[in-house]
C-alpha positions as CSV (number, residue, x, y, z in Angstrom):
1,X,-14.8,-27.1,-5.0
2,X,-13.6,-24.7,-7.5
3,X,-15.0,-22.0,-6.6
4,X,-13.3,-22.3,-3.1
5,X,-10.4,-22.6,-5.1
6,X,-10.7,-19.5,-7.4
7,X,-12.0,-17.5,-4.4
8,X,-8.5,-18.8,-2.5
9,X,-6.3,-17.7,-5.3
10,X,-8.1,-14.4,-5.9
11,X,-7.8,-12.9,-2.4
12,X,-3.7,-14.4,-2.6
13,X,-3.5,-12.3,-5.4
14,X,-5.1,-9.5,-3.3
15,X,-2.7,-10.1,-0.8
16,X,0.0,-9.8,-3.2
17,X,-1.0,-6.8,-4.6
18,X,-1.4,-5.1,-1.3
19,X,2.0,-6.0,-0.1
20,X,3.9,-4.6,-3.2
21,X,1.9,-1.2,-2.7
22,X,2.6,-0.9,0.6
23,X,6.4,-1.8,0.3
24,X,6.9,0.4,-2.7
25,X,5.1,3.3,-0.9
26,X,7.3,2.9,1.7
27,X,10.4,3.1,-0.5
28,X,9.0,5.7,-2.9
29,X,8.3,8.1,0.6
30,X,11.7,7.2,2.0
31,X,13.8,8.1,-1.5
32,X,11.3,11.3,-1.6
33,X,12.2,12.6,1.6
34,X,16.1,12.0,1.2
35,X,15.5,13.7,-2.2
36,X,13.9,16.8,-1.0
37,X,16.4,17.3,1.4
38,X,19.1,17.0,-0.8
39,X,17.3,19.4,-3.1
40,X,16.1,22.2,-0.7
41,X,13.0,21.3,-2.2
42,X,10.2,23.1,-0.1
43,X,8.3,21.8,3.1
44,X,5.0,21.7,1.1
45,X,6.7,19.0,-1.2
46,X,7.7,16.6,1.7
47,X,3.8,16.8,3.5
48,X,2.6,16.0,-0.2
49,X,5.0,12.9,-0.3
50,X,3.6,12.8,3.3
51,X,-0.1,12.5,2.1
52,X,0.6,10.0,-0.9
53,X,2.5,7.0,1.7
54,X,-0.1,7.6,4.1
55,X,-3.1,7.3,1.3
56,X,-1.4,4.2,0.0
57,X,-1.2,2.9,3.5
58,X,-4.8,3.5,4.2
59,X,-5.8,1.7,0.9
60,X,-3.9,-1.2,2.0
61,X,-5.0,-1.6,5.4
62,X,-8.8,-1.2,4.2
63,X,-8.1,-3.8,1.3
64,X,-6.2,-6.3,3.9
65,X,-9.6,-5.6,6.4
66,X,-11.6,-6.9,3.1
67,X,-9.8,-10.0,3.2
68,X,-9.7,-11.0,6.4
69,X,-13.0,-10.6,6.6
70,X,-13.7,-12.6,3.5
71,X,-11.5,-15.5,4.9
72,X,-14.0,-15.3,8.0
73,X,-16.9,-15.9,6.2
């Protein structure tokens, strides 16, 4: 029964984890892009902003996808 348990808490914590990435990603890309246009900063800069958020978003959705399939089984 405890194992269920730890298991339970474990992909929470999972959860957790995933949502703070994804919601600081979000801000982080968001603060970079008014940044660089405040800045002149080159176009390059905002795509490699670009290419961060969306690699953070990708490692969340496949983490999320390991959950739900581990709360299937």
């Amino acid at each position: 029964m405890t194992g269920d348990n730890d298991e339970d808490r474990r992909m929470a914590r999972q959860g957790r984890i995933v949502a703070v990435v994804v919601a600081a990603s979000m801000v982080l890309w968001m603060a970079a892009q008014w940044l660089g246009g405040q800045f002149g900063l080159a176009p390059r800069y905002a795509f490699l902003f670009d290419f961060a958020a969306m690699a953070a978003f990708a490692w969340g959705m496949i983490v999320t996808w390991q959950i739900w399939r581990k709360r299937r089984d």
